[in-house]
Wavefront OBJ file of the C-alpha trace (Angstrom):
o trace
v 112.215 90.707 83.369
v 109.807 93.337 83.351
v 107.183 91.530 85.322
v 109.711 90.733 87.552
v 110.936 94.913 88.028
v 107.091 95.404 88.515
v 106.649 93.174 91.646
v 109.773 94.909 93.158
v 108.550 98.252 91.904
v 105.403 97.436 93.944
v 107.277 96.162 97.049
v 108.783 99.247 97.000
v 112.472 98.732 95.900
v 114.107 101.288 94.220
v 116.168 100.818 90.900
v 119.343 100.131 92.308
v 117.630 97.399 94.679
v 115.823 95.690 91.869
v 119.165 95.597 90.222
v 121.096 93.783 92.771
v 118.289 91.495 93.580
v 118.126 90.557 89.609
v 121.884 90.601 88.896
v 121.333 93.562 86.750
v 122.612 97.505 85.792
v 120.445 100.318 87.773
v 120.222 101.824 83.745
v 119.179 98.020 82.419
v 116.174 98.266 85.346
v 115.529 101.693 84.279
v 115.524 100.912 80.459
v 112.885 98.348 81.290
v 110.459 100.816 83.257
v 111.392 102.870 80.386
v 109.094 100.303 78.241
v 106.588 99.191 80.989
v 105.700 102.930 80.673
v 105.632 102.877 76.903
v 103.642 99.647 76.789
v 100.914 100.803 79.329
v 100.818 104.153 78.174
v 101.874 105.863 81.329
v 103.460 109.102 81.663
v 104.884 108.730 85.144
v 106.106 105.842 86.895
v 103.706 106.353 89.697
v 100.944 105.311 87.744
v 102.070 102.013 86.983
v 100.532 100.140 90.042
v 96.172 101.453 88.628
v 97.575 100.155 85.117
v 98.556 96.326 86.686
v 95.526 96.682 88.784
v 93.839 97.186 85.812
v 95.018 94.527 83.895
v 94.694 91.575 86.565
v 91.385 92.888 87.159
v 90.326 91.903 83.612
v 91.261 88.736 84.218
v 94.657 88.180 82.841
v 97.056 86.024 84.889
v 100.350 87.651 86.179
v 101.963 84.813 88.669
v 104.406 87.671 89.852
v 102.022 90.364 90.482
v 98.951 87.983 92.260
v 100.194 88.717 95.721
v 99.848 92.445 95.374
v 96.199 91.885 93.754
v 94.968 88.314 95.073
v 91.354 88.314 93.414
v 90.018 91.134 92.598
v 86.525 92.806 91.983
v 85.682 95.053 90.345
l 1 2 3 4 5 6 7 8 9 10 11 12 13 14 15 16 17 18 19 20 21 22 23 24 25 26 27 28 29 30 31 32 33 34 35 36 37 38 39 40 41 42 43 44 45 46 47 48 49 50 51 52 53 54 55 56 57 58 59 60 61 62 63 64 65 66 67 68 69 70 71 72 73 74
């Protein structure tokens, strides 16, 4: 589920939108970005989006992000 808050996160949906659209709370979708943060060591929200780009640019496979990040070079 946090994947899936991370592709709406990066087409711009706000909390409340990524709940409806996943049948869940606004606080559940919160709690999750909660731990995206904690498990990419972010401070802010904002910085999520360089930390994904980071990650698929190493190579790792993220079905629900690879139409924000296609193929990329680094």
């Amino acid at each position: 589920r946090e994947l899936d808050c991370i592709a709406l996160y990066l087409q711009r949906k706000t909390a409340p939108e990524t709940g409806k659209i996943l049948h869940l709370s606004t606080r559940t979708v919160e709690n999750h970005f909660e731990n995206i943060k904690q498990k990419l060591n972010c401070q802010y929200k904002s910085e999520i989006y360089e930390k994904m780009k980071q990650i698929v640019a190493q190579g790792y496979y993220l079905p629900q992000l690879g139409k924000f990040f296609g193929s990329l070079n680094n």
